[in-house]
C-alpha positions in Angstrom: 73.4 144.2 59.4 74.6 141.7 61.8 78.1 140.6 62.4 79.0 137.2 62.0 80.4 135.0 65.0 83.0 132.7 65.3 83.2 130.9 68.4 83.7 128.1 70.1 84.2 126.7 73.7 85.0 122.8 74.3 85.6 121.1 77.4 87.0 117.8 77.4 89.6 115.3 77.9 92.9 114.8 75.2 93.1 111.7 73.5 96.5 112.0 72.3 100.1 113.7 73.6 100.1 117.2 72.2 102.3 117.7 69.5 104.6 120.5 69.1 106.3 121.8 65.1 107.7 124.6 63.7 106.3 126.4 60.6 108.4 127.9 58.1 108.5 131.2 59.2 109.6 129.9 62.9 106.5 130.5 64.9 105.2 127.5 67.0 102.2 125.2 66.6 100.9 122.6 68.7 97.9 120.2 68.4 96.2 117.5 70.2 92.7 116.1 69.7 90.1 116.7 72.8 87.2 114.2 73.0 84.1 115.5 74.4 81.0 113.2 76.3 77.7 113.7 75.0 76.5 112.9 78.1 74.4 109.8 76.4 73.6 106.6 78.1 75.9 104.8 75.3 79.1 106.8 76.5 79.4 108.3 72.4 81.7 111.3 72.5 82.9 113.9 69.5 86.6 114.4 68.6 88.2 117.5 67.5 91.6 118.5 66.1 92.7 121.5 68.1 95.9 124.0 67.5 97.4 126.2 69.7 100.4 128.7 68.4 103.2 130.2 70.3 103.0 130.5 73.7 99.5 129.3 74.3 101.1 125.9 72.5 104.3 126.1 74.3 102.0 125.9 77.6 99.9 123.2 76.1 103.0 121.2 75.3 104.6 121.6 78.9 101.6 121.2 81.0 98.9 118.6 79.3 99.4 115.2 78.5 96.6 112.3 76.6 93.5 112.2 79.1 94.1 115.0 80.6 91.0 117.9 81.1 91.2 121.1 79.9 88.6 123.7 78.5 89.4 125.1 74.9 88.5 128.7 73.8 88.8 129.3 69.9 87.2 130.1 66.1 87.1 127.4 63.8 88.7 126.8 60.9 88.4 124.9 58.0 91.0 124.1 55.5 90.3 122.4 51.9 92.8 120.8 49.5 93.3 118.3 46.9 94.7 114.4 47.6 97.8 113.9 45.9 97.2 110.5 45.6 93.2 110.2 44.6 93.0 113.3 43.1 89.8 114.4 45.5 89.0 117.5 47.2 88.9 116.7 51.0 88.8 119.0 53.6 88.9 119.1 57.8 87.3 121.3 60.3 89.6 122.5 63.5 89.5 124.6 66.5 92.0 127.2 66.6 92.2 127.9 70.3 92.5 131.1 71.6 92.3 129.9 75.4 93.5 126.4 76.8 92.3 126.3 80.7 93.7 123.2 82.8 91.1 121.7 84.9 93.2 119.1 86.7 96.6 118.5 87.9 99.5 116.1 86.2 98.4 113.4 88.8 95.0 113.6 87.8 93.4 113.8 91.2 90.6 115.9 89.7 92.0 119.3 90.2 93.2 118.6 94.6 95.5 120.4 97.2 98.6 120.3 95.2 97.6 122.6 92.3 95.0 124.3 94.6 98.0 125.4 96.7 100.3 126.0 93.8 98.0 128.0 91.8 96.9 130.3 95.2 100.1 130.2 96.8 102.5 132.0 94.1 105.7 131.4 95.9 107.0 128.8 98.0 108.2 131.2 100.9 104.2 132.3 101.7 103.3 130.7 105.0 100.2 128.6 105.4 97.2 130.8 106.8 97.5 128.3 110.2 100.7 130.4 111.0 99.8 134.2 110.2 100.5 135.9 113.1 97.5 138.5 114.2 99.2 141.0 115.5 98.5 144.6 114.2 100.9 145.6 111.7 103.4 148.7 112.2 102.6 151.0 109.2 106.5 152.2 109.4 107.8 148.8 107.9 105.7 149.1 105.0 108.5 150.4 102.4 105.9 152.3 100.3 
């Protein structure tokens, strides 16, 4: 018998400022909305509610901001309830993500030099490949 899949990958620019809150039991949630082109001459795009928990959504929080890019990895979800006020079963479909990727910098210059070189670089003391010396290296000062 086959096993059943629940998957989803959306890449796609925010339409809104995440939003971070704290559930009950303490844990983290963050969500923000993600509008994706259809790539149709008409410009249409689809919207989708997106939640991140924890750390994923503390990173979300700190790093993106409304129209920036990022690729979402996730399951969906769908929740189902009654209106208080009409009475009426509604219900929503969301993307629980279990991967945010950031495809371009706070600036938004389309992923450039600054987050190239602070993504590669790892520290701030690393000198730029210009200034590597060539000379061959004495295996004595390596401590290990």
């Amino acid at each position: 018998m086959a096993r059943s899949i629940n998957q989803v990958i959306l890449m796609g620019r925010l339409t809104r400022d995440p939003e971070t809150r704290t559930t009950t039991t303490g844990k983290n949630i963050t969500s923000f909305s993600l509008a994706v082109d259809r790539n149709t001459p008409d410009g249409q795009a689809d919207f989708f509610d997106v939640t991140a928990w924890e750390k994923l959504g503390d990173l979300v929080a700190q790093y993106l901001s409304k129209g920036r890019r990022c690729l979402v990895q996730g399951r969906l979800r769908q929740d189902s309830w009654d209106d208080k006020e009409t009475g009426k079963k509604r219900s929503r479909v969301e993307v629980v993500a279990t991967d945010v990727t950031f495809l371009d910098s706070p600036s938004g210059d389309q992923g450039g030099s600054e987050s190239r070189q602070q993504s590669s670089s790892g520290s701030a003391n690393q000198k730029p490949a210009d200034d590597i010396d060539d000379s061959p290296i004495d295996l004595s000062e390596i401590p290990f």
